[in-house]
C-alpha positions in Angstrom: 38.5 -23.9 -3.2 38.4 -21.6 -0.4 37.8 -18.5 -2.7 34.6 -20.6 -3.6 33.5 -21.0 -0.2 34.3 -17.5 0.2 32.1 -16.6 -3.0 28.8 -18.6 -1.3 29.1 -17.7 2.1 29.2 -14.0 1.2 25.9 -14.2 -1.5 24.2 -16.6 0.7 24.9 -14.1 3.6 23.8 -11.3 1.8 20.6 -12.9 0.7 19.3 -14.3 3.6 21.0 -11.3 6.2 17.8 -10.1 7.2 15.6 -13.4 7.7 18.3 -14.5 9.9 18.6 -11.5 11.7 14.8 -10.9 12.1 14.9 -14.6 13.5 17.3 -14.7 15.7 16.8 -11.5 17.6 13.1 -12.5 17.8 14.4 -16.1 19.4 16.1 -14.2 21.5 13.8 -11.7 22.7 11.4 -15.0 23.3 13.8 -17.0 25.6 12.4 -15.4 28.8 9.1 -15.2 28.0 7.6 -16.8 31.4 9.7 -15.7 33.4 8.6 -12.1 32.2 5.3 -12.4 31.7 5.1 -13.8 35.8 6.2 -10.3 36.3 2.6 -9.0 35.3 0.3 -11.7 34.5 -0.7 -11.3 38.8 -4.1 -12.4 37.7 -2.8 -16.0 36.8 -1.9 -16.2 41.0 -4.7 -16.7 43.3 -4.7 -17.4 47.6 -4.0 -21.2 48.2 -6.9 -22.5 50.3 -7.7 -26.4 51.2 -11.3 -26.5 49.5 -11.0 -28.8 46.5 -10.9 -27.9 42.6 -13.6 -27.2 41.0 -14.3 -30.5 38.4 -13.9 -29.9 34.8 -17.8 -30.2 34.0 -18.2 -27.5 37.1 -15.8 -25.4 35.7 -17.1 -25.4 31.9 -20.6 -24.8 33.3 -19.3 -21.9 34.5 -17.6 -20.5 31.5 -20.3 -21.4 29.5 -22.9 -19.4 31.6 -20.4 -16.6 31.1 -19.5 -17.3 27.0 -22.5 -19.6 25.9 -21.2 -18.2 22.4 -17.5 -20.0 23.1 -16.6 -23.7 22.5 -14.1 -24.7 25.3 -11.4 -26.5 23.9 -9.5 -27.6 27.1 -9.1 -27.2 31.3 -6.3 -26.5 32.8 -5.8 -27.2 35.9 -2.0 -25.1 37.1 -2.2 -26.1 41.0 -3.9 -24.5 44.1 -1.8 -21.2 44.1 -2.8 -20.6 40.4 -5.9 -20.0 38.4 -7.5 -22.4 36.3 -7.4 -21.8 32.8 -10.3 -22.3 30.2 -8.7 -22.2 26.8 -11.0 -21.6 23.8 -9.3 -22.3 20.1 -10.5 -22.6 16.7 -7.7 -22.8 14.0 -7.9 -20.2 11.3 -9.5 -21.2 8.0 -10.2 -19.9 4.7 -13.4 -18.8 6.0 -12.4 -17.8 9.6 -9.9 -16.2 12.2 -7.7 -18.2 14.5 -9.5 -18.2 17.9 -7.2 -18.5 20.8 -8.4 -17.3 24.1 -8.2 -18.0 27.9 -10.8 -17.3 30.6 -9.0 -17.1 33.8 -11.1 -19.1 37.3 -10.4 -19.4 40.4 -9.6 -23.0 40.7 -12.3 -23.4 43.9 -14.9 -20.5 44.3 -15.5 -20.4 40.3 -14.8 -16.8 40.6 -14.4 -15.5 37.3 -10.6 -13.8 37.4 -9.7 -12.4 33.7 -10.9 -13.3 30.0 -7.5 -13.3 27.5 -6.8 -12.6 23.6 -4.1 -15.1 23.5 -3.6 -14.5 19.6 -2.1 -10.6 20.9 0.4 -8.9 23.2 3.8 -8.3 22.7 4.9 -12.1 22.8 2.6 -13.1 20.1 4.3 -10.0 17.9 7.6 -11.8 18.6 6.2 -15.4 17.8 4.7 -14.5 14.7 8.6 -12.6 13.7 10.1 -15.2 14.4 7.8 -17.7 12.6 6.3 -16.2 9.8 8.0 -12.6 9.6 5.1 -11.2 10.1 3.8 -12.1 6.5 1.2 -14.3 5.8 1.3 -17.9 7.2 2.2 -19.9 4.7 4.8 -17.1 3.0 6.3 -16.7 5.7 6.9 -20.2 7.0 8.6 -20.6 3.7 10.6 -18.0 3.6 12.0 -18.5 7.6 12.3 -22.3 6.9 14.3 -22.0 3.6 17.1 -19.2 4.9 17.7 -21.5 8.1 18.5 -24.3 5.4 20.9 -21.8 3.4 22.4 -20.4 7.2 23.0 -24.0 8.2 24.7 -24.4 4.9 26.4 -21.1 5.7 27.7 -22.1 8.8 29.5 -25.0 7.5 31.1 -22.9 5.2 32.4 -20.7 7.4 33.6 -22.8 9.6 35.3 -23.7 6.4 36.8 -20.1 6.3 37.8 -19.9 9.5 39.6 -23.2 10.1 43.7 -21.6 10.3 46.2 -22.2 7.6 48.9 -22.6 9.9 50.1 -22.3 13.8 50.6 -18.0 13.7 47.3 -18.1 12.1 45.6 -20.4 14.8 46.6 -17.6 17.2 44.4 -14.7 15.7 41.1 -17.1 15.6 40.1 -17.6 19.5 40.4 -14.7 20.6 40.3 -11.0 20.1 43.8 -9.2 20.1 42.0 -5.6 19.8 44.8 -3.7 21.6 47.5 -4.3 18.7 44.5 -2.6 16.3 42.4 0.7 16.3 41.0 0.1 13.0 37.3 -1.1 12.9 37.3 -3.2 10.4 39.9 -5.4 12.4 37.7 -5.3 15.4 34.4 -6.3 13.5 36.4 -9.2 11.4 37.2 -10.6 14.2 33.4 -10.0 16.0 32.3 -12.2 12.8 35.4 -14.8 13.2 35.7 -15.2 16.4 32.0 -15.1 17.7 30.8 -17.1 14.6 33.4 -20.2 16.2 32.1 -19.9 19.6 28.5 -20.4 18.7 28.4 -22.0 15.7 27.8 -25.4 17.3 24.4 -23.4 19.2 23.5 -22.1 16.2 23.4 -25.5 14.0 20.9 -27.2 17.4 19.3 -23.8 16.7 19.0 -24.4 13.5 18.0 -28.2 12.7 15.2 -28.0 15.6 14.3 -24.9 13.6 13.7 -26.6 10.6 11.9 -29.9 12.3 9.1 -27.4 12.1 10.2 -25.4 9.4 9.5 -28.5 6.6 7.3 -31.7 6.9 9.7 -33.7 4.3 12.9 -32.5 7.1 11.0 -33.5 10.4 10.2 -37.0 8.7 13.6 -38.4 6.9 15.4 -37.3 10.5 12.9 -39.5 12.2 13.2 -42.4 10.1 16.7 -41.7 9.7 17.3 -41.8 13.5 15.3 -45.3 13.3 11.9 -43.8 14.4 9.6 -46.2 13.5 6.0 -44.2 14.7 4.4 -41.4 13.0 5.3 -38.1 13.6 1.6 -36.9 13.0 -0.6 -36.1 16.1 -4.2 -37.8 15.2 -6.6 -37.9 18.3 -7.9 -41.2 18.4 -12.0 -42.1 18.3 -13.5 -43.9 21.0 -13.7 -47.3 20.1 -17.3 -48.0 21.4 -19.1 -45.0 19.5 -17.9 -46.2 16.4 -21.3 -45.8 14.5 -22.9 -45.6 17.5 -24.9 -42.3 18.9 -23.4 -40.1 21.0 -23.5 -40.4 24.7 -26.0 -38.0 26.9 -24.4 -35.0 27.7 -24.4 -35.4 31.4 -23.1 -38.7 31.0 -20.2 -37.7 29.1 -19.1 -34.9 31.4 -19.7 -37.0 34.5 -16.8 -39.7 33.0 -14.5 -36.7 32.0 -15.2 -35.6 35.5 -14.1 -39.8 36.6 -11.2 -39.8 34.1 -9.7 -36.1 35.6 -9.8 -37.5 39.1 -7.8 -40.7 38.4 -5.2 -38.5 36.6 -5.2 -36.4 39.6 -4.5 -39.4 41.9 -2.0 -40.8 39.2 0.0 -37.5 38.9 -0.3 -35.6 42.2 2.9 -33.7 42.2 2.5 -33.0 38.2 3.0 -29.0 37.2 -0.2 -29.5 35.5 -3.3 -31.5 34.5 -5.0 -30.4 31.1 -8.4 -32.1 30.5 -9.8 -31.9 26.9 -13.5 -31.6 25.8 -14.2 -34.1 23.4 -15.1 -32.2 19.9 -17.4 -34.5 18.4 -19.8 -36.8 19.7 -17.0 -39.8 19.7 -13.7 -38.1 20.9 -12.2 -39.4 23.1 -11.5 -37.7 26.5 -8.0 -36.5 26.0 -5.8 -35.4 29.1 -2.3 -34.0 28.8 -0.4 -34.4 32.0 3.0 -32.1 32.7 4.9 -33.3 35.6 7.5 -30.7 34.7 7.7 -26.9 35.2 9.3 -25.3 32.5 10.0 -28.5 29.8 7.3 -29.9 28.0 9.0 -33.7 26.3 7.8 -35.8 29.6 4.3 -34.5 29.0 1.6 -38.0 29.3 -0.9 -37.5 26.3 -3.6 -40.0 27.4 -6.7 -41.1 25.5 -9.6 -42.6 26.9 -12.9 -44.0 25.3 -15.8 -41.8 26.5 -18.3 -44.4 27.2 -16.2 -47.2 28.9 -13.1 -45.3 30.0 -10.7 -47.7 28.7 -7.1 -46.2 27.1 -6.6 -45.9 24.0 -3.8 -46.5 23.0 -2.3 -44.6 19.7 1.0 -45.4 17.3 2.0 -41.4 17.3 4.5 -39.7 19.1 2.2 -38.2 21.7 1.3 -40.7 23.6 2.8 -41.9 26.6 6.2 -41.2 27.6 7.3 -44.4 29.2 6.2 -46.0 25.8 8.8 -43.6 23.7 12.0 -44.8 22.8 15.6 -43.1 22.4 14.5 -41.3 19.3 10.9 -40.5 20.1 12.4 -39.0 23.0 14.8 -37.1 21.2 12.2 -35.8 18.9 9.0 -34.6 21.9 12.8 -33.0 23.2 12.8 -30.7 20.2 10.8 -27.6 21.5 12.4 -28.1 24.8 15.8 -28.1 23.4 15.1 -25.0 20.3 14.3 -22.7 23.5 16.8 -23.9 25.7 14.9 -25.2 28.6 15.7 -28.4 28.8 18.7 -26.7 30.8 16.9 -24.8 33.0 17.4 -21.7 33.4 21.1 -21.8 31.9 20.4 -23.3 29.2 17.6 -20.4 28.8 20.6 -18.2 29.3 23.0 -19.7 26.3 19.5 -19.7 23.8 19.7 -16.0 24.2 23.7 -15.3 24.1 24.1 -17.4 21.3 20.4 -16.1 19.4 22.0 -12.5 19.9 25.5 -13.3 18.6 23.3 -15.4 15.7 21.8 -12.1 15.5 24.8 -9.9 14.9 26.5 -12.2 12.3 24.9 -10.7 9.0 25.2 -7.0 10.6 29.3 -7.5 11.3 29.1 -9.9 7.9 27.3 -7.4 5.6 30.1 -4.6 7.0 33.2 -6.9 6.6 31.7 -7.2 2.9 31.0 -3.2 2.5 34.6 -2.9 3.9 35.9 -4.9 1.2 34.0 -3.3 -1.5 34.6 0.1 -0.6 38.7 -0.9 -0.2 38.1 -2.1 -4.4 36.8 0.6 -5.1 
């Protein structure tokens, strides 16, 4: 039986070696984004002062006198020290290119600070590695999502391989006895043994928040199967009262976007930030995402309010409100927090990247152990 297990975890392996690697070292070269990027990005910091922010319809008259070609897609307000940011985005089509840009303001003179290709950089290389292997979308996706089914199988298996025969065998699996060896072979069997063990409870978190995202079918049975009971789909409601109706002036409309962003400010005042949406079509409603959290994303408030009366709307998704989530929804608007490793601070950032670069090195010390063995046949 264990000659079987042997036989799949070494094809498997072999197969998927390089997704996996390209994947993990990519996760792992992501973990500190932020924290590298405040390193740089000065032009995201401006001088506190106590005038007040600039209103969402101020600040998107602004841009637009700037970019009347640009359709702002949301506000975001960061906090006195920090820039606002204007974010346009357009989602690629068959016909069109993903737009996904921010113009950088200062958050009470209207200065404008920096305009920003967000779909480039060094980051968004990495991103698109690690999601698509930088292959067309829908290729790639595939591809990444299917080997971290296969190296979840794989890990099972060899924890299968692993598990000791006996008590003298127990001894040589946790930990590395490289003084009693010179050979390599030794010291990279054990680098694949012994660090597989350590992180291959990581590496299967890793792995199933991976594929949450990775397949639609995978992301839904865990839901249900967890005893979800909303929808998993995010659907931005209509507002109730335009329903057929025509759409409101557009002063109006920006003057109760303007109402709706100052009762979220009064609501949240110690939240990391205040994102107000522009409705898209004439009856959106005004959408406001509120962080109260630096650095985790799963207590964000996703609010809906009718443009014409201002009254909630409420919606049966999980982004809605997070006092209205239970164990599982929770669990689930955790994922992203928990894939990165942020939802322990910065330690938990810290394990994300050990274990991503020990998930990296396990079909490099695998693929030798294999060449080692072939080599010895031959």
């Amino acid at each position: 039986m264990r000659k079987g297990f042997l036989v799949v975890h070494k094809w498997l392996g072999l197969i998927t070696g390089v997704v996996v690697f390209i994947v993990a070292i990519t996760g792992c070269l992501y973990a500190f984004k932020e924290e590298i990027q405040s390193l740089y990005q000065d032009y995201k910091h401006v001088e506190q002062t106590d005038a007040p922010f600039l209103t969402p319809s101020q600040v998107a008259d602004i841009a637009d006198s700037i970019y009347p070609a640009q359709h702002i897609h949301s506000i975001n307000y960061l906090g006195k020290d920090k820039a606002l940011e204007v974010i346009y985005y357009e989602g690629h089509t068959d016909t069109s290119e993903l737009i996904y840009d921010a113009f950088y303001v200062h958050p009470t003179t209207g200065e404008g600070i920096k305009y920003v290709d967000l779909t480039s950089g060094i980051f968004r290389f990495i991103l698109d590695g690690h999601y698509y292997l930088w292959l067309p979308e829908k290729i790639g996706q595939t591809i990444v999502a299917t080997s971290t089914l296969i190296f979840f199988f794989m890990l099972i298996t060899g924890l299968i391989l692993w598990w000791p025969k006996n008590k003298n065998a127990r001894k040589q699996r946790f930990k590395f006895k490289w003084k009693e060896t010179t050979k390599w072979k030794r010291k990279n069997y054990d680098l694949h043994n012994i660090l597989g063990f350590y992180v291959i409870s990581i590496a299967m978190v890793l792995c199933l928040t991976g594929l949450v995202w990775g397949f639609g079918w995978f992301a839904y049975g865990s839901y249900k199967l967890l005893g979800g009971e909303k929808s998993i789909v995010y659907v931005e409601p209509d507002s109730p009262s335009l329903k057929g109706q025509a759409a409101l002036p557009i002063h109006e409309m920006e003057n109760n976007m303007d109402e709706m962003w100052r009762r979220m400010m009064l609501e949240y005042p110690n939240a990391d930030n205040i994102e107000v949406h522009v409705p898209h079509t004439d009856s959106s409603t005004i959408y406001i995402s509120i962080q109260p959290d630096e650095g985790t994303h799963y207590r964000t408030d996703y609010r809906f309010f009718d443009q014409k009366t201002l009254e909630e709307v409420e919606v049966n998704h999980l982004w809605g409100k997070y006092a209205d989530a239970d164990a599982t929804d929770k669990l689930f608007r955790m994922n992203y927090d928990i894939h990165i490793g942020a939802i322990g601070g910065l330690p938990g950032k810290i394990i994300a990247f050990l274990a991503s670069l020990i998930i990296a090195s396990l079909p490099v010390t695998g693929t030798l152990v294999w060449w080692g063995k072939r080599k010895k046949k031959k």
